[in-house]
C-alpha atoms as a printed R data frame, in Angstrom:
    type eleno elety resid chain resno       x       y       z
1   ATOM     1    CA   UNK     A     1 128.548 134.235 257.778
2   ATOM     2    CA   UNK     A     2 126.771 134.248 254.400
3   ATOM     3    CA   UNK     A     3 126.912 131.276 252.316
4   ATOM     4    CA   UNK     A     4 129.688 131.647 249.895
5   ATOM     5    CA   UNK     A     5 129.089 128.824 247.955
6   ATOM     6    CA   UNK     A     6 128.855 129.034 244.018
7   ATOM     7    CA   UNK     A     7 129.006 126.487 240.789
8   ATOM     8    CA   UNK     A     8 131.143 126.351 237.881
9   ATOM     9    CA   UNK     A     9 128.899 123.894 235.554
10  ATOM    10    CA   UNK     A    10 128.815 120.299 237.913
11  ATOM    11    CA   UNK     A    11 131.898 122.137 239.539
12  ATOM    12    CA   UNK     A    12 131.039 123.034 243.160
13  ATOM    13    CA   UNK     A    13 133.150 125.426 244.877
14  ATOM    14    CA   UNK     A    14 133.441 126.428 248.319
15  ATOM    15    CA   UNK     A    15 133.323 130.120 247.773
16  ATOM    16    CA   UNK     A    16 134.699 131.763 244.578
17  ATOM    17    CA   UNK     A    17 138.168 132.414 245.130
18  ATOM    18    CA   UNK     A    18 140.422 131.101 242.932
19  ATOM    19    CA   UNK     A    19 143.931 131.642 241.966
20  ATOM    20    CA   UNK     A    20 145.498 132.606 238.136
21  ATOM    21    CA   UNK     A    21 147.429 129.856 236.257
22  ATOM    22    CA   UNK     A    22 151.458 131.073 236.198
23  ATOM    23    CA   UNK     A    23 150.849 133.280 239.569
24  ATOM    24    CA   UNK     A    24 150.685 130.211 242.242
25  ATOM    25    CA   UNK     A    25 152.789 127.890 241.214
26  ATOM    26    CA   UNK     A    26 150.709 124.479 241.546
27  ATOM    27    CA   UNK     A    27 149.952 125.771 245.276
28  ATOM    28    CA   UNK     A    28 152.365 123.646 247.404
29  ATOM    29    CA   UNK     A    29 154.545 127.298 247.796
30  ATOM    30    CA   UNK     A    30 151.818 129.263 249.256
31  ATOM    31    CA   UNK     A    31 150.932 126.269 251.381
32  ATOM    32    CA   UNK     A    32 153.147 128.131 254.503
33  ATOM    33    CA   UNK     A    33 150.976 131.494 254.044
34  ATOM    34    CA   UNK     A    34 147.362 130.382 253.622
35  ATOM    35    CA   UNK     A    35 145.626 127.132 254.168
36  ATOM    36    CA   UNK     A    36 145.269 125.839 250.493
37  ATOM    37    CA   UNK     A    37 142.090 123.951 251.775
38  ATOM    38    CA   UNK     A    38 140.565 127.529 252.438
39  ATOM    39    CA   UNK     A    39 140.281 128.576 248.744
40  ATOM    40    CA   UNK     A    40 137.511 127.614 246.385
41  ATOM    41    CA   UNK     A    41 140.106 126.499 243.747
42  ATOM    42    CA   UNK     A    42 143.929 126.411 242.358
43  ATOM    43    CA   UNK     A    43 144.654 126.683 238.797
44  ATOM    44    CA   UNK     A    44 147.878 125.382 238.655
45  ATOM    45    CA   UNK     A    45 150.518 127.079 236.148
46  ATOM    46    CA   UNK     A    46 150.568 126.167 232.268
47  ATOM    47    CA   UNK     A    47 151.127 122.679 231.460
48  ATOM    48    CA   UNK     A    48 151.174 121.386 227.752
49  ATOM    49    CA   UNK     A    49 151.883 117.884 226.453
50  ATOM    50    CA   UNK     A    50 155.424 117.891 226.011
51  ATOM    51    CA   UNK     A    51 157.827 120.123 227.929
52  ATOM    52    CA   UNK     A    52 159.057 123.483 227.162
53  ATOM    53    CA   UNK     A    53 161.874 125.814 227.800
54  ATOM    54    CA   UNK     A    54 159.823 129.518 228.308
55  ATOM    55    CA   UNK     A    55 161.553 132.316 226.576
56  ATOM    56    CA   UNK     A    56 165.062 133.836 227.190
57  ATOM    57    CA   UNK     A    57 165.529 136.247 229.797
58  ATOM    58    CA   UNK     A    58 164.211 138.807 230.801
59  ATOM    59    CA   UNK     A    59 161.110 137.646 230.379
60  ATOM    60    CA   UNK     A    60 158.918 139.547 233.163
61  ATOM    61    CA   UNK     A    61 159.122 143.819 233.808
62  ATOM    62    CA   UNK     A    62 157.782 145.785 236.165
63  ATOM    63    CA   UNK     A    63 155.543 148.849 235.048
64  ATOM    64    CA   UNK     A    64 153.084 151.584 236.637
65  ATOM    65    CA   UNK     A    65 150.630 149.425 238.507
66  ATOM    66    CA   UNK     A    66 151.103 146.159 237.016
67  ATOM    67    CA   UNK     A    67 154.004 143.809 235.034
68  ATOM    68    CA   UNK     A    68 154.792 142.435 231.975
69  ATOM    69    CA   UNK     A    69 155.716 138.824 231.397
70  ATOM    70    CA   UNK     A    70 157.094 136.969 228.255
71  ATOM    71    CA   UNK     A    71 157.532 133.508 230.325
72  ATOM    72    CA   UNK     A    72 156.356 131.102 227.498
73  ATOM    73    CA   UNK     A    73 155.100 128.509 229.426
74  ATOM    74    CA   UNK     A    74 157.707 126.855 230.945
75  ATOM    75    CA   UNK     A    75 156.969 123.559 231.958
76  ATOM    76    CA   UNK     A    76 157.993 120.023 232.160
77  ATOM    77    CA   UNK     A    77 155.040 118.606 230.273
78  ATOM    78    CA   UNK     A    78 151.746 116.813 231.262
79  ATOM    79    CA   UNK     A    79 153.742 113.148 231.978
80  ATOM    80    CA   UNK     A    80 155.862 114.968 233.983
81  ATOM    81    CA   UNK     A    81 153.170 116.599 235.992
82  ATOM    82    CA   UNK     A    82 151.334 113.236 236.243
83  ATOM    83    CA   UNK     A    83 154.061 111.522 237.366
84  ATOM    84    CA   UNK     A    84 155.854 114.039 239.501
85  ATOM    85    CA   UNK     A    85 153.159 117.219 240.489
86  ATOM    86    CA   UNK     A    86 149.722 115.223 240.736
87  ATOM    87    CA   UNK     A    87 150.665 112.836 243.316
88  ATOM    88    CA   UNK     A    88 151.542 115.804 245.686
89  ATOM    89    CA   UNK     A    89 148.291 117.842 245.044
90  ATOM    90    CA   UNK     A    90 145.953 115.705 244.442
91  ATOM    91    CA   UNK     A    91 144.643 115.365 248.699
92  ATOM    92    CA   UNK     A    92 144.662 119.363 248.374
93  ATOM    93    CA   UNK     A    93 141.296 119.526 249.933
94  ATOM    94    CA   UNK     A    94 139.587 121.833 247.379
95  ATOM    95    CA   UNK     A    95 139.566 122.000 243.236
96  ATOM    96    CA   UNK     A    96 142.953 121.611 241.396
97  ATOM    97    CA   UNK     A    97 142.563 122.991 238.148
98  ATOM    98    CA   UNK     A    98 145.079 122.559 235.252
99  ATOM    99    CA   UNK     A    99 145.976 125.276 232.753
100 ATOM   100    CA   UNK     A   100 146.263 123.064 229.602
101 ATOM   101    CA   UNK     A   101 147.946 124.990 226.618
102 ATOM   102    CA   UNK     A   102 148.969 123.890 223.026
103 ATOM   103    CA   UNK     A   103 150.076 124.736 219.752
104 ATOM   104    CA   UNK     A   104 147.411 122.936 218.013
105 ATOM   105    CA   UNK     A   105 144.166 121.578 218.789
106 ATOM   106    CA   UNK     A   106 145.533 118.069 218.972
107 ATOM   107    CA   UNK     A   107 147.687 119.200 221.120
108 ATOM   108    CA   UNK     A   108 145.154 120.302 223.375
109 ATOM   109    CA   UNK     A   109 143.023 117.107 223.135
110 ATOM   110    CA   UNK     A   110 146.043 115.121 223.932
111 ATOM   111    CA   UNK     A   111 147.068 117.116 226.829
112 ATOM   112    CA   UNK     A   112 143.522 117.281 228.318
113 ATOM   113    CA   UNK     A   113 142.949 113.225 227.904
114 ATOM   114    CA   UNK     A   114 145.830 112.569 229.923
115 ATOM   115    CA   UNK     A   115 144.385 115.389 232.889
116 ATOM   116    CA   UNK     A   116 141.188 113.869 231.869
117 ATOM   117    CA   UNK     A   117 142.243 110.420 233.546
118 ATOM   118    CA   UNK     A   118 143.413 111.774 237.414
119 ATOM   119    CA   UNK     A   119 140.652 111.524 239.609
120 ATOM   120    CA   UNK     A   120 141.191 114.541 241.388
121 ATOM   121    CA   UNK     A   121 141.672 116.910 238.686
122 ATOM   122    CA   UNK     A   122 137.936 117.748 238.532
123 ATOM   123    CA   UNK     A   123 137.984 120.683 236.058
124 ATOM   124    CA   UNK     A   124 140.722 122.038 233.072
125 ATOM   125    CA   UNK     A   125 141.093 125.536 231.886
126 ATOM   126    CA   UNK     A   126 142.302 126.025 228.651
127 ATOM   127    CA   UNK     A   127 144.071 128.636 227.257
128 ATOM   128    CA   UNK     A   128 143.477 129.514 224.216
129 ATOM   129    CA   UNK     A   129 145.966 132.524 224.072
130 ATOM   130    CA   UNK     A   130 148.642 130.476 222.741
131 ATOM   131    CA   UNK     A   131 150.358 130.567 219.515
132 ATOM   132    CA   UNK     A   132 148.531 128.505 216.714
133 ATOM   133    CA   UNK     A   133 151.764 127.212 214.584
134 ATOM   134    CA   UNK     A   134 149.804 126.139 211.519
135 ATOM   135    CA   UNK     A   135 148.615 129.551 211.142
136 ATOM   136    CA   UNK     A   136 151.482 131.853 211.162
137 ATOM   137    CA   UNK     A   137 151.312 132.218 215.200
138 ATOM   138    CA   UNK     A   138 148.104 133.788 215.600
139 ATOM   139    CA   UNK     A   139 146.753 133.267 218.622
140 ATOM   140    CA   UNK     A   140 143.883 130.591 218.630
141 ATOM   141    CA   UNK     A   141 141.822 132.976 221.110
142 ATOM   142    CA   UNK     A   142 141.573 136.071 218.692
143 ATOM   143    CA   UNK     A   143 139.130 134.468 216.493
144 ATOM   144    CA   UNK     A   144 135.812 132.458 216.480
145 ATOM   145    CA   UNK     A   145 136.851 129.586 214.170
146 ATOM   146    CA   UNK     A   146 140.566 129.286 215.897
147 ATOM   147    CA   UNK     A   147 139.113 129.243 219.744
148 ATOM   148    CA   UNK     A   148 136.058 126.832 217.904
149 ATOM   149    CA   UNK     A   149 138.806 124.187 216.573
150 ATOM   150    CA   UNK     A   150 140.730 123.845 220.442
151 ATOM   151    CA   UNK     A   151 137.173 124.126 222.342
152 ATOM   152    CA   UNK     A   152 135.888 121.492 220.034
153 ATOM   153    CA   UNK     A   153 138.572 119.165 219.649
154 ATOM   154    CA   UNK     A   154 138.861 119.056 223.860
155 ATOM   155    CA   UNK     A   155 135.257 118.617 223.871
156 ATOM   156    CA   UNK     A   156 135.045 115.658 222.132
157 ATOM   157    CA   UNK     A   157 138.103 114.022 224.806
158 ATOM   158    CA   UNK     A   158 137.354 115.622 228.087
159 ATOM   159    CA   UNK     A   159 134.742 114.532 230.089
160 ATOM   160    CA   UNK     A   160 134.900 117.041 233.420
161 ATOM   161    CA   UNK     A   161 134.419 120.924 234.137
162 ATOM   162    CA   UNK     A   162 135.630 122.370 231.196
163 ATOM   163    CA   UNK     A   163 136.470 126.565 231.214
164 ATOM   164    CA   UNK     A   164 138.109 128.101 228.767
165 ATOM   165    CA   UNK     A   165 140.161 131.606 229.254
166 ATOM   166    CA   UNK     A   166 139.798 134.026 226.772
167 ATOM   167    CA   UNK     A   167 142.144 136.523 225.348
168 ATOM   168    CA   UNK     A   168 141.409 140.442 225.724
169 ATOM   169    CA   UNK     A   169 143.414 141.111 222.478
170 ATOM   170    CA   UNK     A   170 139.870 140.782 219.874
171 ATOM   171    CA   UNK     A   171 137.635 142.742 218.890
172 ATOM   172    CA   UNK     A   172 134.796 141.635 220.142
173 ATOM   173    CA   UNK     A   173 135.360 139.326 223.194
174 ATOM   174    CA   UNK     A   174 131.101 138.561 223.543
175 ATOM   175    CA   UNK     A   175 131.760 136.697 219.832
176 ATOM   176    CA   UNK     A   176 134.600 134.532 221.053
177 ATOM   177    CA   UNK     A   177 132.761 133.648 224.184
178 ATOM   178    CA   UNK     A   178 129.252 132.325 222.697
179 ATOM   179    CA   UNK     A   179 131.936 130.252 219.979
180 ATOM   180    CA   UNK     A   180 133.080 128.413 222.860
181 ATOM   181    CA   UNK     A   181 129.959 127.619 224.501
182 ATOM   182    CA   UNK     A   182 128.415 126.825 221.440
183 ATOM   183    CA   UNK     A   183 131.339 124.026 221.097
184 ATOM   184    CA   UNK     A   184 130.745 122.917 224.702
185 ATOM   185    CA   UNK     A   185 132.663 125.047 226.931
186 ATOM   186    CA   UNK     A   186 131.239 124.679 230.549
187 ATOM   187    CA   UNK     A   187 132.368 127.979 231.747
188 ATOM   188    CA   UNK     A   188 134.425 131.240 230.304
189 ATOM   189    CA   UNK     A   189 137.651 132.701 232.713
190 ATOM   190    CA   UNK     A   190 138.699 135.952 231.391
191 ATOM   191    CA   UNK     A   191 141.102 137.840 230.875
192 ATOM   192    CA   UNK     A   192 143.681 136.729 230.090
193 ATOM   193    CA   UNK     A   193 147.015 139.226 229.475
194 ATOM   194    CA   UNK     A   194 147.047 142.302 227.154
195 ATOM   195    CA   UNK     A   195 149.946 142.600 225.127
196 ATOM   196    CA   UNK     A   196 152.301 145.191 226.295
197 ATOM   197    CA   UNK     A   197 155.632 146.496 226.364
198 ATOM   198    CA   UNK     A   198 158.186 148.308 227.593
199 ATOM   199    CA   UNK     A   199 161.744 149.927 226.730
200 ATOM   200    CA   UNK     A   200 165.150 150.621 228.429
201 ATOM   201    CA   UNK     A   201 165.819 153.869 226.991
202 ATOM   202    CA   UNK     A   202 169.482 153.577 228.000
203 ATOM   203    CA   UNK     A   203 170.208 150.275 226.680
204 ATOM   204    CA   UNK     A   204 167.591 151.335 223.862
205 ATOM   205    CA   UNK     A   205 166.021 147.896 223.870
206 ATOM   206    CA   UNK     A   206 163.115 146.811 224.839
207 ATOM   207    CA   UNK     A   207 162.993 145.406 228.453
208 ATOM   208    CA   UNK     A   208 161.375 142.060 227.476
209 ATOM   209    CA   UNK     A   209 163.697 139.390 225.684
210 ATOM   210    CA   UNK     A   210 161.089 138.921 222.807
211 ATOM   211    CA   UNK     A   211 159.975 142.587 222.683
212 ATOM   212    CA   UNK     A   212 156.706 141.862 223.874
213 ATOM   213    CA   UNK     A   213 154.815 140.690 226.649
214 ATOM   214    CA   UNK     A   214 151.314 140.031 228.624
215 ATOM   215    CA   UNK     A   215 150.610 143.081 230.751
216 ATOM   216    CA   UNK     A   216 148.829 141.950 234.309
217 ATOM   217    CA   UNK     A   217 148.029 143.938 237.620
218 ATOM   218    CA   UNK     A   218 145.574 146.408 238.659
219 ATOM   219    CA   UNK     A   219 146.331 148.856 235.318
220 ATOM   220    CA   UNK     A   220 144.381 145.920 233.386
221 ATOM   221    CA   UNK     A   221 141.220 145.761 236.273
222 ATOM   222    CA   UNK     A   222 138.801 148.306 234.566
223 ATOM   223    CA   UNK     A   223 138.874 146.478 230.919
224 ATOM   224    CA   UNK     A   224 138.962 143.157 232.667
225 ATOM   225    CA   UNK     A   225 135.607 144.317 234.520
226 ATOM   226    CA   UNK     A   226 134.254 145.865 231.241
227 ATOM   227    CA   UNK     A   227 134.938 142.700 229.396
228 ATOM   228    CA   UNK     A   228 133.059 140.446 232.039
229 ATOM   229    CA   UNK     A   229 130.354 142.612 231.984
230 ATOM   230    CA   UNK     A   230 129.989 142.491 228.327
231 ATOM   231    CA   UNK     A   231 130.498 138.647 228.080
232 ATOM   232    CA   UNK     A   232 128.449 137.691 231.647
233 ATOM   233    CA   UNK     A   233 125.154 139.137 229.488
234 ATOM   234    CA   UNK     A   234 126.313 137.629 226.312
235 ATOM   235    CA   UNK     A   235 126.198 133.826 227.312
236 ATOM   236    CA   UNK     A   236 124.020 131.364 229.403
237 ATOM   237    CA   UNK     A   237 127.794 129.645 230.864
238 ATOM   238    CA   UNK     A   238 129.160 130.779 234.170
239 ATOM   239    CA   UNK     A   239 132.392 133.706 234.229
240 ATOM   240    CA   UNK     A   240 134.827 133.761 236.213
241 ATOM   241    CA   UNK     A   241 136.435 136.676 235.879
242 ATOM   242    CA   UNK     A   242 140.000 137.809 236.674
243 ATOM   243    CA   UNK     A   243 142.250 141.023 236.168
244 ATOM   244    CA   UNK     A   244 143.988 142.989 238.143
245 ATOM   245    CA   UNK     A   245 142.057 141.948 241.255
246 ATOM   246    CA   UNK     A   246 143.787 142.862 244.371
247 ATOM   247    CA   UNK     A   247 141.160 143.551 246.993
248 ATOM   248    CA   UNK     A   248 138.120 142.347 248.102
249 ATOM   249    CA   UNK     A   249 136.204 145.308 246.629
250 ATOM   250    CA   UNK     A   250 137.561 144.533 243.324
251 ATOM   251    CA   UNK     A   251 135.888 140.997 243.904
252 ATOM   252    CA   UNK     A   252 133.029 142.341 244.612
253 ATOM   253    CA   UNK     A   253 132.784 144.436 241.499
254 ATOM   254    CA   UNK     A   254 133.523 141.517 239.126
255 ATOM   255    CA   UNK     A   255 130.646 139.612 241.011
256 ATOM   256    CA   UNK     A   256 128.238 142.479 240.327
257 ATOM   257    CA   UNK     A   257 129.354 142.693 236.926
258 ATOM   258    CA   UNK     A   258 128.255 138.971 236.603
259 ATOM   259    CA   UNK     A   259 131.178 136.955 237.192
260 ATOM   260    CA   UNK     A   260 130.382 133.657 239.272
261 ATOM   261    CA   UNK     A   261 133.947 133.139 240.355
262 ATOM   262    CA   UNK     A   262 136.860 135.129 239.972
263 ATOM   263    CA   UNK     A   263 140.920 134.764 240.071
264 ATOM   264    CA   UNK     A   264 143.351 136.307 241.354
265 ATOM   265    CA   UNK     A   265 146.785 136.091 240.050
266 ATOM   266    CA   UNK     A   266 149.598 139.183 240.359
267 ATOM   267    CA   UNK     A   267 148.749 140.749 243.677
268 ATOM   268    CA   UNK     A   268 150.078 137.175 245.025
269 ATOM   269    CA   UNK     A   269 153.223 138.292 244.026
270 ATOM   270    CA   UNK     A   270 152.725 141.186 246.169
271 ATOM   271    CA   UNK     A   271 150.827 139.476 249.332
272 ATOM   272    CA   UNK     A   272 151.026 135.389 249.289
273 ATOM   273    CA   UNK     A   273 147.961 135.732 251.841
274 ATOM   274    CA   UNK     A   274 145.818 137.629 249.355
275 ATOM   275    CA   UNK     A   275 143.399 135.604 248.456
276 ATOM   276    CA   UNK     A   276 142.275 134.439 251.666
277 ATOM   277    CA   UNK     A   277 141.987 138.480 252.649
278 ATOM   278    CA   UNK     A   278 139.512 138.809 249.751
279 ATOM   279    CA   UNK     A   279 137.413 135.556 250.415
280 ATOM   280    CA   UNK     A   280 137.051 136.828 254.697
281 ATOM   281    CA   UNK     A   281 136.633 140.756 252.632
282 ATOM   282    CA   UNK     A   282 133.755 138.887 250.195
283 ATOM   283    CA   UNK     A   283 131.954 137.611 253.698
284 ATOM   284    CA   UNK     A   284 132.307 141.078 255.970
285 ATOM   285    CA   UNK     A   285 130.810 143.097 253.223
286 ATOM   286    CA   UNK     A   286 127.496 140.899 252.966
287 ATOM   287    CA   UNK     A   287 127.498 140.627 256.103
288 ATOM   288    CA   UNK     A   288 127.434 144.094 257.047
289 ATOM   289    CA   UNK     A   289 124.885 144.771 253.808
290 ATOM   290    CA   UNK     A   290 122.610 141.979 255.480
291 ATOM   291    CA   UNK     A   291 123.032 139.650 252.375
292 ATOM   292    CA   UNK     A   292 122.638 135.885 253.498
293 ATOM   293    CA   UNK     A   293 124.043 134.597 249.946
294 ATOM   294    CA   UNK     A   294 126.647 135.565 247.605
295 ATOM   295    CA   UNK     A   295 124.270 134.917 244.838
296 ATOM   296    CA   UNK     A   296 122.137 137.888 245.827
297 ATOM   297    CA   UNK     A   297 124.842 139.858 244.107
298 ATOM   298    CA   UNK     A   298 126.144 138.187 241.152
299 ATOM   299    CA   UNK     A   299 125.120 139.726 238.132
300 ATOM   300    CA   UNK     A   300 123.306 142.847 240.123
301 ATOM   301    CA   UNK     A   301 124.779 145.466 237.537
């Protein structure tokens, strides 16, 4: 076997599949498909410091090879998931990684001190796709200063393996990334959803409850690859990169485009086993291409 092994910052993972905040739950469901202990990380769905509702429904669509989703981060906030969630994941034997989201960067902070304090929460991801209430709801992520102000304000409060996922929706997604390691940001996950939508002609309404949504699945794979590309030669930080990754050739693309690690979050929906069929797909091909480390191909493009 060739030695999977790969770093996120002081964050040492067994090989580099991971799973996508929202599409694993905080891995306890899966735990009857795959063993958990077999993955080089969980991110565990959204959390934020207090709780929230999530968005009417329908909030998630199917369309042509992929979905859209509108969920709004439900969740029963970070006491809750202290209290209740960490005491059942926390002998998962590999990383548990929280999704920390906010409305403002002291928010954030606030929500990542509290993760910052469990011992077995090694690493935070933050999302920086959410909503920034002081400033008319534009997303934090979409701009330098906005993703500087949550990066930096986290920074300053959390002490572990800090990665921050980045939206698709910019302009120039190389920018955003070198803002956030400039402020401290240990690694970069992206992407993150592009906004989408879709309409019931019959009912002549859109399909989503709030019109819009984050489109995910293999229709998003070739900008996600494009985007880690761009961003893997733009920064010194590790990438993990994630979009509509569903086999273990699309891995293996993302690794040659530079990622270090990458995600996978729909195609669970699809196959709960998925993830470990990429990890044993990562292994066969460099085996039978007579490469002895993953390494040998990150970044090869």
């Amino acid at each position: 076997m060739a030695d999977l092994r790969v770093n996120i910052g002081r964050l040492a993972l067994k090989n580099p599949v991971m799973t996508a905040s929202g599409t694993f739950g905080y891995g306890l469901e899966f735990a009857d498909f795959i063993p958990l202990d077999g993955l080089g990380g969980i991110i565990v769905k959204g959390t934020t410091l207090k709780p929230r509702e999530g968005n009417d429904y329908p909030r998630m669509a199917e369309t042509a090879q992929g979905m859209l989703n509108c969920v709004g981060l439900q969740n029963k906030g970070v006491d809750y998931f202290c209290s209740h969630i960490y005491p059942q994941i926390k002998d998962i034997d590999t990383n548990m990684i929280v999704n920390v989201s906010g409305s403002s960067p002291e928010d954030y902070a606030a929500c990542a001190a509290r993760i910052d304090a469990l011992e077995n929460i090694p690493a935070i991801e933050l999302n920086i796709s959410c909503p920034n209430v002081k400033d008319g709801g534009m997303a934090f992520g979409v701009t330098c200063g906005g993703a500087e102000s949550v990066v930096k304000a986290v920074r300053e409060c959390y002490h572990k393996t800090l990665i921050v996922k980045l939206s698709p929706n910019v302009t120039n997604i190389a920018d955003i990334a070198r803002a956030c390691e400039a402020q401290g940001a240990d690694s970069v996950s992206l992407i993150n959803t592009l906004m989408g939508m879709a309409i019931d002609i019959e009912r002549r309404r859109p399909l989503l409850s709030i019109g819009t949504g984050g489109l995910s699945g293999p229709c998003v794979k070739p900008v996600a690859l494009r985007m880690v590309w761009q961003v893997a030669k733009a920064v010194k930080i590790p990438v993990v990169g994630l979009g509509g990754i569903s086999s273990a050739t699309d891995a293996i693309e993302f690794l040659m485009a530079g990622a270090t690690a990458i995600e996978i979050g729909t195609a669970n929906f699809l196959d709960p086993a998925i993830t470990i069929k990429v990890r044993d797909g990562i292994n066969l091909w460099l085996d039978a291409h007579g490469c002895r480390d993953i390494h040998e191909i990150i970044g090869c493009v």
